[in-house]
N, C-alpha and C positions, 0 to 999 in steps of 0.2 A: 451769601444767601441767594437763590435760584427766583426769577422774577416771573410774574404771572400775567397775564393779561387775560382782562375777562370779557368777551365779548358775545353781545345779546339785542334783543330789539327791549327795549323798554316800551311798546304798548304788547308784549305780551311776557317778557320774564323778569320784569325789574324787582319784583317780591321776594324771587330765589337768586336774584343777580345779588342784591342787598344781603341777602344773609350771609351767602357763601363770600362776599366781599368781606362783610363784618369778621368772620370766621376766622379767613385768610392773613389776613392784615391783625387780628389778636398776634396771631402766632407768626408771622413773618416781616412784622413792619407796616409802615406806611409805605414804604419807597418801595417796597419789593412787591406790590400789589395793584394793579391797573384797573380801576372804571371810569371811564369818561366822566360821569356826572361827578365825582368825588373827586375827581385829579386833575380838572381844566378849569382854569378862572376866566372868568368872564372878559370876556376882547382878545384873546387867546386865539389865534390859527389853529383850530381845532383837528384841522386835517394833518397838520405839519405834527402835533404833539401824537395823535393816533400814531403816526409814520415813526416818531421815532421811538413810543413805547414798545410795540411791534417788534421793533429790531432790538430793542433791550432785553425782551420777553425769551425764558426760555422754554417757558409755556404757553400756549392759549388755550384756553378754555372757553370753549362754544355752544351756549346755553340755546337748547333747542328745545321747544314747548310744541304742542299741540297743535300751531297755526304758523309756525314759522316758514313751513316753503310754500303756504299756498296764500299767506297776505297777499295784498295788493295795494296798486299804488290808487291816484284817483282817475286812471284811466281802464284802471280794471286789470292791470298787467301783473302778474308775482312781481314783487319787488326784489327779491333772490337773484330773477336775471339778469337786473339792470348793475351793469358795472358800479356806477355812481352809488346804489345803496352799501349806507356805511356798514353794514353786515358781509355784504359782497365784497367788497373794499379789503376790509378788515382779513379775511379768511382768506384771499385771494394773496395781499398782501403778505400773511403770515408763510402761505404754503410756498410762495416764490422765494423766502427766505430759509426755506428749509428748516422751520419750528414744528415741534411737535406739539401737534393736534387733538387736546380730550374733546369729542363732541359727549355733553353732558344733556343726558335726554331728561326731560322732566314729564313726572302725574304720567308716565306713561306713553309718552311721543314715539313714536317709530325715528329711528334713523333713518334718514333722506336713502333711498336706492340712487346709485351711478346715473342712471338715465331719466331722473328728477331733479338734477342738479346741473348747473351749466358745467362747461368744459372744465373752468379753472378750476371748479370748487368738485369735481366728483370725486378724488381722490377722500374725500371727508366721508365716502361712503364706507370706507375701507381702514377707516380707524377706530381701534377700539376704544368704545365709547363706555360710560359710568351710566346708569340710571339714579335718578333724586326722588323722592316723593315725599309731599309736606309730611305725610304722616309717619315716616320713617326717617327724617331729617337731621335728628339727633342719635338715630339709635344705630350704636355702632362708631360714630364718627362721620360726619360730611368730610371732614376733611381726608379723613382716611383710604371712604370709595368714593371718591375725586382720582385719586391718585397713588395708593398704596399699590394694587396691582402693576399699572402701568411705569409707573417709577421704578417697581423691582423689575420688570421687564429690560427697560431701557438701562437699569443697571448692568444686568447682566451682558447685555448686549453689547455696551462699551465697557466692560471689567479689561482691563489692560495695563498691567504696569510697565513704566518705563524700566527698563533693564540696567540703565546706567545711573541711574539716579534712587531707583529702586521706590517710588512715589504712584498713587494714583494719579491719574490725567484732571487736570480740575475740572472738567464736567462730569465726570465719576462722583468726584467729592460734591458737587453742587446736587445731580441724584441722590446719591447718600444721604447726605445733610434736608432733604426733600423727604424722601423717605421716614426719616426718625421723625421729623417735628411733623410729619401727619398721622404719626404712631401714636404720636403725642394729644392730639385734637380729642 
């Protein structure tokens, strides 16, 4: 099964972070679905378990709402630019590992432009992103425009069989297997 990480600020998308977690995890486990608040127990190295979800993840999914690049900390600064914010971190983290990237807009958010985002993280401008809205939440499938499109994408894009063995590549099959069970949602 293909691992997710879902990564958000909790004082603005923890409502749709929760659903879409709840969603995920019906249909793909507990082990195979990442949120901080549900997956780190208390006195936990929080930064060390983020670090090594991350690299388990063959997804991240990046819940962007309406106030996410223009928060602030309490010196009045976006908090997007400072390295240290776990959002920054987080995506900074993922894109240096070479994960593919859903930025998930919600109620309507703009995707972040190139030259609103710091260096590490512009690349996030240039990914195709899903839109959510509470009031279309169910309809259709969350799970589905999460990742229906961009999973057939990226299937396609690695479709390659070994010629000696005559087998898909196991990230093909882990696609694959992605694909159906959000056919299924």
């Amino acid at each position: 099964m293909p691992a997710i990480f879902i990564s958000y600020r909790r004082s603005e998308t923890s409502g749709f972070s929760g659903r879409i977690y709840d969603r995920l995890r019906a249909i793909l486990g507990n082990a195979n679905v990442f949120m901080d608040v549900e997956s780190i127990e208390p006195g936990e190295d929080w930064r060390a378990r983020l670090r090594e979800r991350i690299a388990r993840a063959d997804i991240v999914l990046v819940l962007i709402g309406a106030e996410w690049l223009t928060l602030t900390d309490e010196h009045g600064r976006r908090r997007i630019d400072d390295p240290d914010d776990v959002t920054h971190w987080e995506i900074a983290g993922a894109a240096a590992q070479g994960k593919r990237i859903i930025p998930i807009l919600l109620q309507g958010a703009p995707l972040p432009r190139r030259t609103d985002l710091p260096a590490l993280l512009a690349p996030l401008a240039d990914r195709q992103y899903v839109e959510i809205r509470h009031e279309s939440f169910d309809a259709g499938s969350c799970g589905a425009r999460i990742t229906q499109v961009h999973v057939a994408q990226a299937f396609q894009s690695l479709q390659h069989i070994d010629s000696d063995v005559g087998n898909f590549c196991p990230v093909q099959i882990q696609l694959f297997e992605l694909q159906q069970i959000f056919q299924m949602l």
